[in-house]
DONU-96220 format. One record per residue: residue number from 0; x, z, y of N, C-alpha, C in turn; residue in three letters; chain. Coordinates in nm, 4 decimals, padded with zeros to 6 digits, always signed. Atoms other than C-alpha are relative to their C-alpha. Example, Ala and Ser with C-alpha at 12.3 -4.5 7.8 and 13.67 -1.06 7.14 Angstrom:
! DONU-96220
@bavo 0&n_x +00.0890&n_z +00.0000&n_y -00.1190&ca_x +01.2300&ca_z +00.7800&ca_y -00.4500&c_x +00.0900&c_z +00.0000&c_y +00.1200&logu Ala&drenmar A .
@bavo 1&n_x -00.0820&n_z -00.0060&n_y -00.1190&ca_x +01.3670&ca_z +00.7140&ca_y -00.1060&c_x -00.0770&c_z +00.0730&c_y +00.1090&logu Ser&drenmar A .
! end
This chain:
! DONU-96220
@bavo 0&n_x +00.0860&n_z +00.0000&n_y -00.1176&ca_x +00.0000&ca_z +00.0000&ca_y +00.0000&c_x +00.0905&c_z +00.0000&c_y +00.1238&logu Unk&drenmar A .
@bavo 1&n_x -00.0489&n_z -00.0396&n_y -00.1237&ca_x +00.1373&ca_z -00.0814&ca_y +00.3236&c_x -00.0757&c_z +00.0506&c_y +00.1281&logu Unk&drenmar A .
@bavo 2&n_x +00.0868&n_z -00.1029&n_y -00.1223&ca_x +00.0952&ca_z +00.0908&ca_y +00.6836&c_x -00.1208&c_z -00.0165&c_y +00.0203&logu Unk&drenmar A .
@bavo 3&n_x +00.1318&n_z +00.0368&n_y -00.1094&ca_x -00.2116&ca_z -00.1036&ca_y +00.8118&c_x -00.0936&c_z +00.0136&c_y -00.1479&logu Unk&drenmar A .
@bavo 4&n_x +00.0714&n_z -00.0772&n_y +00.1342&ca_x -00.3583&ca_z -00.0605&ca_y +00.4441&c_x -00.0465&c_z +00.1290&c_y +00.0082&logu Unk&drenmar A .
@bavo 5&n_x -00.0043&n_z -00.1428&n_y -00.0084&ca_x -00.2865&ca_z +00.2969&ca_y +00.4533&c_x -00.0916&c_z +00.0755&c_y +00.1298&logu Unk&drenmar A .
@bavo 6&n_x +00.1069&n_z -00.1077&n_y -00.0896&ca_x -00.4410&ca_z +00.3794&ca_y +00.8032&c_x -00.1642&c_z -00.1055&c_y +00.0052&logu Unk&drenmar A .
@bavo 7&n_x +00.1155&n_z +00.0328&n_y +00.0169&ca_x -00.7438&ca_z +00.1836&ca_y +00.7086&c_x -00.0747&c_z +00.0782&c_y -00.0492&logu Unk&drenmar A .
@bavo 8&n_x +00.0704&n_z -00.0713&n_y +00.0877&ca_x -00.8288&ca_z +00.3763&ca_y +00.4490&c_x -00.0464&c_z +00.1715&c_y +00.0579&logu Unk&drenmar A .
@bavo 9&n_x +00.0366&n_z -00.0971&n_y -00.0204&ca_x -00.7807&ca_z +00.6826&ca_y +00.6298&c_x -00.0804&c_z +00.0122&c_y +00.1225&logu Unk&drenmar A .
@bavo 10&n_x +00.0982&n_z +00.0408&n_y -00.1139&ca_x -00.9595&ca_z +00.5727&ca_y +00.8927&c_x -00.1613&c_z -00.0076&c_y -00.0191&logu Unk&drenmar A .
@bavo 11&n_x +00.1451&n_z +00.0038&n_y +00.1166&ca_x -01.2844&ca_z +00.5289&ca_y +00.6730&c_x -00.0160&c_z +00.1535&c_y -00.0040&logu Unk&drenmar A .
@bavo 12&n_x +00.0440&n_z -00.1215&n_y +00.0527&ca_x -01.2342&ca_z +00.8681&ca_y +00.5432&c_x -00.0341&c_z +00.0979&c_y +00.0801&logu Unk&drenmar A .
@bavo 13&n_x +00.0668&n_z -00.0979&n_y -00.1229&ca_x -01.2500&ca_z +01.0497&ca_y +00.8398&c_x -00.0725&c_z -00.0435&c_y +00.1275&logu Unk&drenmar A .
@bavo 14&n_x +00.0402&n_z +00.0593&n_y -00.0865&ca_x -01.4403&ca_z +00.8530&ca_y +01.0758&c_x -00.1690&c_z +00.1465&c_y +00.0068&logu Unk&drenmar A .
@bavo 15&n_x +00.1181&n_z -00.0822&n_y -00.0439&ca_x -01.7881&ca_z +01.1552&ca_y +00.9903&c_x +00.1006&c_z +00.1395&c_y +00.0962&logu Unk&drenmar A .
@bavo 16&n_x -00.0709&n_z -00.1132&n_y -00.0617&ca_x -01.5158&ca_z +01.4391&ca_y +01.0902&c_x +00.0095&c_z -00.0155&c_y +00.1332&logu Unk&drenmar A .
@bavo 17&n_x -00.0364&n_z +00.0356&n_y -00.1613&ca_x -01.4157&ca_z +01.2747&ca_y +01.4130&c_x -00.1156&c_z +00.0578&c_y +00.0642&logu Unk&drenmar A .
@bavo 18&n_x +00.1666&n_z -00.0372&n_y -00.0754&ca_x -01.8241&ca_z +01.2399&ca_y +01.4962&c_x -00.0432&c_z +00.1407&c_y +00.0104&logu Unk&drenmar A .
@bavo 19&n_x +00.0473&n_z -00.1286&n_y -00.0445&ca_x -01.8805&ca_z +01.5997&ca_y +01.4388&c_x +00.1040&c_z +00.0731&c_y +00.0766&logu Unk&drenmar A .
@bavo 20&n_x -00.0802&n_z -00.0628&n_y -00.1300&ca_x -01.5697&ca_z +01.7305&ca_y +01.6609&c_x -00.0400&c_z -00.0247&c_y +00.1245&logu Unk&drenmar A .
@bavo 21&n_x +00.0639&n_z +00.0479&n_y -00.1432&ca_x -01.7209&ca_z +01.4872&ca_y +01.9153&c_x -00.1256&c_z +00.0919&c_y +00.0284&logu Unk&drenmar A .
@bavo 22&n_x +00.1211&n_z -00.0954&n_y +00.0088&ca_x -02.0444&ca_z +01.6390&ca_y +01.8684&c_x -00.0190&c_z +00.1166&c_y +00.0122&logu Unk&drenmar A .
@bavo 23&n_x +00.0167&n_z -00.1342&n_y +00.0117&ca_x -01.9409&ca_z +01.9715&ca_y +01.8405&c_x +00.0129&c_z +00.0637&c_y +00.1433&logu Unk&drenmar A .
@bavo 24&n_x -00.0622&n_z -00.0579&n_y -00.1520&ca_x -01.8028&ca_z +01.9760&ca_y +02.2177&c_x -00.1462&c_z +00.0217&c_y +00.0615&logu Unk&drenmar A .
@bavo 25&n_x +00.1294&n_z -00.0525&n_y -00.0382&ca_x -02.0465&ca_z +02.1493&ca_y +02.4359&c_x -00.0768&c_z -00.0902&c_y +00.1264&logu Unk&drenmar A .
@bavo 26&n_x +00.0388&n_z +00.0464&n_y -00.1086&ca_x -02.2551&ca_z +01.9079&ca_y +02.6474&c_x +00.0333&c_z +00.0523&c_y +00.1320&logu Unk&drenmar A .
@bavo 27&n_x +00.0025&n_z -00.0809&n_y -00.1352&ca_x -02.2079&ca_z +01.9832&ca_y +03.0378&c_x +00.1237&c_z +00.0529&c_y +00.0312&logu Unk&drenmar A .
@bavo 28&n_x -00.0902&n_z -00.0142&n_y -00.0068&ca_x -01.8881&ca_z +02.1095&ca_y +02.9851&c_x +00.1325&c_z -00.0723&c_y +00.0054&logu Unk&drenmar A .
@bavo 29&n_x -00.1383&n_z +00.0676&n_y +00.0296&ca_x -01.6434&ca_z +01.8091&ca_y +03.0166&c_x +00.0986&c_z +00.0445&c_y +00.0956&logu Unk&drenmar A .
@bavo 30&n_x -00.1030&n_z -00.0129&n_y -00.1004&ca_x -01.4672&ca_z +01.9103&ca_y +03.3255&c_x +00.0668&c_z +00.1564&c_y -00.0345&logu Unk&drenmar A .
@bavo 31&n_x -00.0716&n_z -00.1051&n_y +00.0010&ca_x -01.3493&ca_z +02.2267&ca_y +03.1614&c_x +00.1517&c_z +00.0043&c_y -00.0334&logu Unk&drenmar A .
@bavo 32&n_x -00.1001&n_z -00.0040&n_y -00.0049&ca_x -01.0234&ca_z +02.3115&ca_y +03.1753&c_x +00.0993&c_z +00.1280&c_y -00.0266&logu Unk&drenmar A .
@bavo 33&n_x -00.0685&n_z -00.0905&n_y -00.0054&ca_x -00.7873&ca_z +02.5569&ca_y +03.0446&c_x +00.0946&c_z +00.0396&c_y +00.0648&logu Unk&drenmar A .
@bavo 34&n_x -00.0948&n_z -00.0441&n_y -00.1076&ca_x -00.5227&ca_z +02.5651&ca_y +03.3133&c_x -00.0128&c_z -00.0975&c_y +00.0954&logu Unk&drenmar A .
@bavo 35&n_x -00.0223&n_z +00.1224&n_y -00.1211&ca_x -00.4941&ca_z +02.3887&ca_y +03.6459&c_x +00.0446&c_z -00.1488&c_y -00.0635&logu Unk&drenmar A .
@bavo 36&n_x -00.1292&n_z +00.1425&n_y +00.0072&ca_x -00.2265&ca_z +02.1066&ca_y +03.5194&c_x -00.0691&c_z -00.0166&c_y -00.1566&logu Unk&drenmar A .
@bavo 37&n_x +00.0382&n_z +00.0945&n_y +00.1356&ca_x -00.4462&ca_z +02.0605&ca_y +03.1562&c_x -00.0671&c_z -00.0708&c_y +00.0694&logu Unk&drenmar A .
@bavo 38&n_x +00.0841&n_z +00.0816&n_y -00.0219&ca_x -00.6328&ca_z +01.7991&ca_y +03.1152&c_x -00.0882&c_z +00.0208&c_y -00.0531&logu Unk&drenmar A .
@bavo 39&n_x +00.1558&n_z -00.0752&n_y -00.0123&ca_x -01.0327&ca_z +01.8428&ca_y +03.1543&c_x -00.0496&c_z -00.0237&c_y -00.1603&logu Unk&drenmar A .
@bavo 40&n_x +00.0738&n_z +00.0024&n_y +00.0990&ca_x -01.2416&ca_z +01.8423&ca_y +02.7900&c_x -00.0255&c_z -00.1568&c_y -00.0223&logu Unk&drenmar A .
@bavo 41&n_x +00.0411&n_z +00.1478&n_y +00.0163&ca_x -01.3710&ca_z +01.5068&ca_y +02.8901&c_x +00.1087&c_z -00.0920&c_y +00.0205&logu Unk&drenmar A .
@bavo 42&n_x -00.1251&n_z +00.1048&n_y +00.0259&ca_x -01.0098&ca_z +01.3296&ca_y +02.9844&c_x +00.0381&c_z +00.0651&c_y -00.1723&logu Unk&drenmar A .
@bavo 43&n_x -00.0433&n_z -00.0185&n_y +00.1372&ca_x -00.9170&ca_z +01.4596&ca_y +02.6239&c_x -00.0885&c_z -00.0654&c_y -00.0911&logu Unk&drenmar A .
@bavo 44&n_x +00.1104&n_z +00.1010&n_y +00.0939&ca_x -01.2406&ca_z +01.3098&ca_y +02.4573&c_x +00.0804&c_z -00.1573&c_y +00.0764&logu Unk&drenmar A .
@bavo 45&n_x -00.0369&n_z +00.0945&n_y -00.0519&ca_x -01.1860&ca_z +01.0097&ca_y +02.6586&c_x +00.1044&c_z -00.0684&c_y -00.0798&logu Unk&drenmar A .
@bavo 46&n_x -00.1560&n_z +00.0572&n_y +00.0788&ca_x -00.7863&ca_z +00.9771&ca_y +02.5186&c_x -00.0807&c_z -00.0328&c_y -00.1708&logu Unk&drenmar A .
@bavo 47&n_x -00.0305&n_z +00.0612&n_y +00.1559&ca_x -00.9024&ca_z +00.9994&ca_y +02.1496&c_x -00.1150&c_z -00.0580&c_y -00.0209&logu Unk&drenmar A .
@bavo 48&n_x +00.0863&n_z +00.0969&n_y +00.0145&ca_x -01.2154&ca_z +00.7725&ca_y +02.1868&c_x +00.0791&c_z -00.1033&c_y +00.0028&logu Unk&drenmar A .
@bavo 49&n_x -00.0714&n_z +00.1201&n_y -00.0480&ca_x -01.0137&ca_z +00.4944&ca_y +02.3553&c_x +00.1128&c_z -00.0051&c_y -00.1046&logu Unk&drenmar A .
@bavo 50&n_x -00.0832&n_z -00.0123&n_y +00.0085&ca_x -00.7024&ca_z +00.5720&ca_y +02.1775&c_x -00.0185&c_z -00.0540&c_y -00.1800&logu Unk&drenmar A .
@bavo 51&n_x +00.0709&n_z +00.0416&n_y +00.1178&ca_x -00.9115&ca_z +00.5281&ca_y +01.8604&c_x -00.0126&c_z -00.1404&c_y -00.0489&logu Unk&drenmar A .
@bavo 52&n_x +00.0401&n_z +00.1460&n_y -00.0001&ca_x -01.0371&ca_z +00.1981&ca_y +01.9360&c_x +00.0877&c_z -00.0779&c_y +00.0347&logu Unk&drenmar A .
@bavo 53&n_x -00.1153&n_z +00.0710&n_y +00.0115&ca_x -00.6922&ca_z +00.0760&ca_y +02.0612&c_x +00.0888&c_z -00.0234&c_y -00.1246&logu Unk&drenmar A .
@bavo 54&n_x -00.0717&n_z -00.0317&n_y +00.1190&ca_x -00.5327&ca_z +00.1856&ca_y +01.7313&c_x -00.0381&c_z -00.0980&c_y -00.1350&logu Unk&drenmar A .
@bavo 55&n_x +00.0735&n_z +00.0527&n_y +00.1044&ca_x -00.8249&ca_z -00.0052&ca_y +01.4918&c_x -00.0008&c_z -00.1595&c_y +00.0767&logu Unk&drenmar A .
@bavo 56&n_x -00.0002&n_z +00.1141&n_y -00.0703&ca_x -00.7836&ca_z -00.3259&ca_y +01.7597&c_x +00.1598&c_z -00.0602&c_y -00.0618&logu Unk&drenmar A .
@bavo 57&n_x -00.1434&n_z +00.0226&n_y +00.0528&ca_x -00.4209&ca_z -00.3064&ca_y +01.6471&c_x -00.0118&c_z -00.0553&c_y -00.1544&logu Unk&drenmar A .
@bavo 58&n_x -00.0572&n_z +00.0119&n_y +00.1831&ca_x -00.4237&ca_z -00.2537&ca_y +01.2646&c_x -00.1059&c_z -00.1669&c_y +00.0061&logu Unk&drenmar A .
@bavo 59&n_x +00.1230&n_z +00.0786&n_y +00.0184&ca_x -00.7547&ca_z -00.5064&ca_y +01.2776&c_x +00.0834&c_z -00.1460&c_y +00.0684&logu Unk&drenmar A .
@bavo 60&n_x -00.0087&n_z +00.1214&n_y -00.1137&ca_x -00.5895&ca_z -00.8050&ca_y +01.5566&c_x +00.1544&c_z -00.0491&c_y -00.0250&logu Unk&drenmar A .
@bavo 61&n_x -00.1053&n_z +00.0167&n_y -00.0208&ca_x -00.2380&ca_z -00.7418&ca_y +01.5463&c_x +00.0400&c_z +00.0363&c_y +00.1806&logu Unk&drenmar A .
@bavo 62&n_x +00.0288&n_z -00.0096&n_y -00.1095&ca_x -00.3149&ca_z -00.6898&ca_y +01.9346&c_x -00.0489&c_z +00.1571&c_y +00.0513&logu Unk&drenmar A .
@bavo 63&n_x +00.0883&n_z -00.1280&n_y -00.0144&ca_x -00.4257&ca_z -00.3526&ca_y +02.0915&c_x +00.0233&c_z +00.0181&c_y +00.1830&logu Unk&drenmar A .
@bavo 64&n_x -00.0118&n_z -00.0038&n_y -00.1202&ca_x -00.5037&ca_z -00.2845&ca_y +02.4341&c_x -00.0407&c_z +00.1412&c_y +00.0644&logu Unk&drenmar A .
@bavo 65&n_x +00.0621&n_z -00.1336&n_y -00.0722&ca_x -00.5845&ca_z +00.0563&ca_y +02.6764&c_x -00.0809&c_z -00.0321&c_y +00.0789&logu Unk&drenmar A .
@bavo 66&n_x +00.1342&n_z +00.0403&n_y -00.1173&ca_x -00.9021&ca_z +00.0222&ca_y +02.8288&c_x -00.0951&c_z +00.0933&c_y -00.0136&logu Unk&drenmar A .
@bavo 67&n_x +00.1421&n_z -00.0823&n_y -00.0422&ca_x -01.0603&ca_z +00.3432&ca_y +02.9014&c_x -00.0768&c_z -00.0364&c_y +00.1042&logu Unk&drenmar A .
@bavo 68&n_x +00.0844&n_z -00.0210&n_y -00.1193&ca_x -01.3596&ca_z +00.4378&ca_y +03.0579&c_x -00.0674&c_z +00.0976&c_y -00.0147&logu Unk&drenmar A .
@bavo 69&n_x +00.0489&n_z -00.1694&n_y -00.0360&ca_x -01.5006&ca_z +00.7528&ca_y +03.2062&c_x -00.1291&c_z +00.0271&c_y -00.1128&logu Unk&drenmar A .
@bavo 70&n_x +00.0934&n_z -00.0777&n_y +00.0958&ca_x -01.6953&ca_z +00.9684&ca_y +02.9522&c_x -00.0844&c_z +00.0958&c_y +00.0489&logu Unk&drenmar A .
@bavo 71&n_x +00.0274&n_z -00.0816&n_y -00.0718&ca_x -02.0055&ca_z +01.0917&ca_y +03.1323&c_x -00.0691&c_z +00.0991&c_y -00.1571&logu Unk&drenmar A .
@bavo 72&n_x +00.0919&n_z -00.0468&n_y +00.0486&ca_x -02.2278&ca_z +01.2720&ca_y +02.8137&c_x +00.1354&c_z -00.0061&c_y -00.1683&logu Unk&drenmar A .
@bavo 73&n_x -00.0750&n_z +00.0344&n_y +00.1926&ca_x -02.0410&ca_z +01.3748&ca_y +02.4116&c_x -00.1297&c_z -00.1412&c_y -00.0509&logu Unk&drenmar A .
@bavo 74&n_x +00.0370&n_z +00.1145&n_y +00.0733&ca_x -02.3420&ca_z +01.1358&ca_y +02.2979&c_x +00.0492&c_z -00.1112&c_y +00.0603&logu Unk&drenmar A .
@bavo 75&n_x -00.0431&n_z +00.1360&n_y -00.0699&ca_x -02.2112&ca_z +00.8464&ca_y +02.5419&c_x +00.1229&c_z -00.0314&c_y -00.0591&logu Unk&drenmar A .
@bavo 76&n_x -00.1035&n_z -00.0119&n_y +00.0380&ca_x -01.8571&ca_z +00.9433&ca_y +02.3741&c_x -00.0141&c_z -00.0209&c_y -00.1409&logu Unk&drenmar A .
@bavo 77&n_x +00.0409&n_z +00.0112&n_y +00.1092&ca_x -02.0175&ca_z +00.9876&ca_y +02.0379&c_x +00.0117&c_z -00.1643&c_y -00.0527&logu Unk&drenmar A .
@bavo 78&n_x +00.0748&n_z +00.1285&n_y -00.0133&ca_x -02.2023&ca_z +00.5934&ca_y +02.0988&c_x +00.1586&c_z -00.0844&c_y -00.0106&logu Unk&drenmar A .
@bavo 79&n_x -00.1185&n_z +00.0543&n_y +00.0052&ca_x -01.8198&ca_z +00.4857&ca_y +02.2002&c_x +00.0349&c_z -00.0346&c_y -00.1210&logu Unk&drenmar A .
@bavo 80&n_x -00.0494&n_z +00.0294&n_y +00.0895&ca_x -01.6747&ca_z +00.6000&ca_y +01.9270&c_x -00.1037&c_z -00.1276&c_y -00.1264&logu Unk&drenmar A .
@bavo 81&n_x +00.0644&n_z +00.0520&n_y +00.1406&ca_x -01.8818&ca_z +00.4673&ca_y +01.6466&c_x -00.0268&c_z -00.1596&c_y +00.0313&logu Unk&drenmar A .
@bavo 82&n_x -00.0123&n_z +00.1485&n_y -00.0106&ca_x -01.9210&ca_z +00.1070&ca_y +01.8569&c_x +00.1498&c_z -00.0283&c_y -00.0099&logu Unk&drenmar A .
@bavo 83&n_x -00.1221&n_z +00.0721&n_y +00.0142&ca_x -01.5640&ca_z +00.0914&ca_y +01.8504&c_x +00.0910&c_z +00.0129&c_y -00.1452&logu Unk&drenmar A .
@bavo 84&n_x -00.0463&n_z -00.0203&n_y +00.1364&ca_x -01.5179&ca_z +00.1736&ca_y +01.4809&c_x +00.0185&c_z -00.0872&c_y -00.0978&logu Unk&drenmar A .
@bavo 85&n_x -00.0449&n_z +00.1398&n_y +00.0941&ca_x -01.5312&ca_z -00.1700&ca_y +01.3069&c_x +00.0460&c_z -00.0736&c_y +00.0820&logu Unk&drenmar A .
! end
């Protein structure tokens, strides 16, 4: 099995886990922040939505690009993820 094999598969396997971490974050709360200089709840969803769908653009294209965009609601983040999963 090579790499892009390998994170396919694991990509499958945990694609319900992801959805319920997303899910689990507390609506209303994206701008929280544990220290001044972290970054807010919702830039952290944000990174591993996008970061997600750059990663599966890759193994999938050979190509991968960064193209966030602001995460107002976890279901809007939720909706992300799972459109950008195949």
């Amino acid at each position: 099995m090579n790499e892009r094999e390998f994170f396919q598969v694991r990509r499958k396997a945990e694609r319900d886990t992801f959805l319920r971490v997303i899910r689990a974050m507390p609506d209303g709360k994206l701008d929280y922040k544990p220290h001044e200089r972290s970054p807010s709840a919702g830039e952290l969803l944000k990174t591993l939505v996008f970061e997600h769908s750059a990663c599966c653009e890759l193994a999938g294209t050979g190509r991968g690009e960064w193209k966030p965009a602001p995460i107002a609601s976890i279901e809007e983040a939720a909706s992300a993820f799972e459109r950008h999963w195949d």
